[in-house]
Phi, psi and omega in degrees: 000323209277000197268250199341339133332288164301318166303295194306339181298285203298343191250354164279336191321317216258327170322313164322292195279344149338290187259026156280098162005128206267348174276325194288335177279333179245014155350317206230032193237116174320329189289009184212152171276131179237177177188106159252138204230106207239135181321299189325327223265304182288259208353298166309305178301328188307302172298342182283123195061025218211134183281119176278026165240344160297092169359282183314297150351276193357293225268294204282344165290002156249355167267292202333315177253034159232040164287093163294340198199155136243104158225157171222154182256132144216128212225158139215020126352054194302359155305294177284012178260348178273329180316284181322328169266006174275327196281324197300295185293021201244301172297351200234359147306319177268355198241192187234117187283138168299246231220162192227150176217119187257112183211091186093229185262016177269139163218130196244119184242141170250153178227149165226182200217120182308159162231223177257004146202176261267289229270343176275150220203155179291284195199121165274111161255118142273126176251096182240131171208168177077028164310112194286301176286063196305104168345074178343211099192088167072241187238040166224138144265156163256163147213041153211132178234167188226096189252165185210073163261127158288170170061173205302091188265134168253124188301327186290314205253344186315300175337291160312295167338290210287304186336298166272348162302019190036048181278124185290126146116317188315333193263003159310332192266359183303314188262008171318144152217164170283175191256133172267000000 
């Protein structure tokens, strides 16, 4: 019995780990930069320096605070950067591809999740790999990265957003739209 068990164990493991959340698995792995941004979090950056009387402010302190998730991976691990281009292309099965950017050997794909208008979004995936110019992040490079940002997202203000998190790939989105 207790053999059979066991069996029954080793042959579900991989389902488990199959449908496991691809920020949750390399979370603790030395081989990557991970970075989760909790809403509370934008809320603080938001405010910061930003005049509460300027129109403009308004509109991004209110796609800030409907921001749900933010996280990112960025590696040059080429094991976990092929994980990473397996899980993308798996997701981006449920999503709508923006745009694609080719620049050298780098290529950056964006995906979105529709929202409730041309310019609004669920959710924005960036896929950046193939850094020529290999990143810093403390004393490791990279040249593959992964963003997840969730909730009522406006593309038009996004743009600005990754700009000052210095996000590779961000000033790509000023002229994004979704695709009819």
């Amino acid at each position: 019995m207790r053999k059979i068990v066991i069996l029954v164990f080793l042959m579900a493991l991989p389902l488990v780990t199959f449908g496991q959340n691809i920020f949750e698995k390399y979370a603790d792995n030395e081989d990557v930069a991970y970075v989760s941004i909790k809403p509370r979090m934008f809320k603080m950056l938001a405010t910061m320096g930003l005049d509460a009387d300027d129109p403009e402010a308004k509109e991004f302190l209110k796609m800030v605070n409907s921001i749900t998730s933010f996280k990112t991976i960025a590696t040059s691990n080429l094991s976990i950067a092929n994980d990473l281009q397996k899980w993308v292309g798996k997701r981006s099965n449920d999503l709508e591809e923006l745009m694609e950017v080719r620049e050298g050997n780098m290529k950056m794909m964006f995906y979105v999740k529709s929202g409730s208008s041309e310019t609004q979004v669920k959710e924005l995936l960036m896929f950046i790999t193939g850094m020529d110019e290999k990143v810093k992040v403390r004393s490791t490079e990279i040249n593959t990265v992964v963003v997840s940002l969730t909730g009522d997202i406006d593309l038009n203000q996004i743009s600005r957003l990754t700009s000052q998190m210095d996000i590779p790939g961000g000033e790509h989105l000023k002229n994004a739209k979704k695709k009819n």
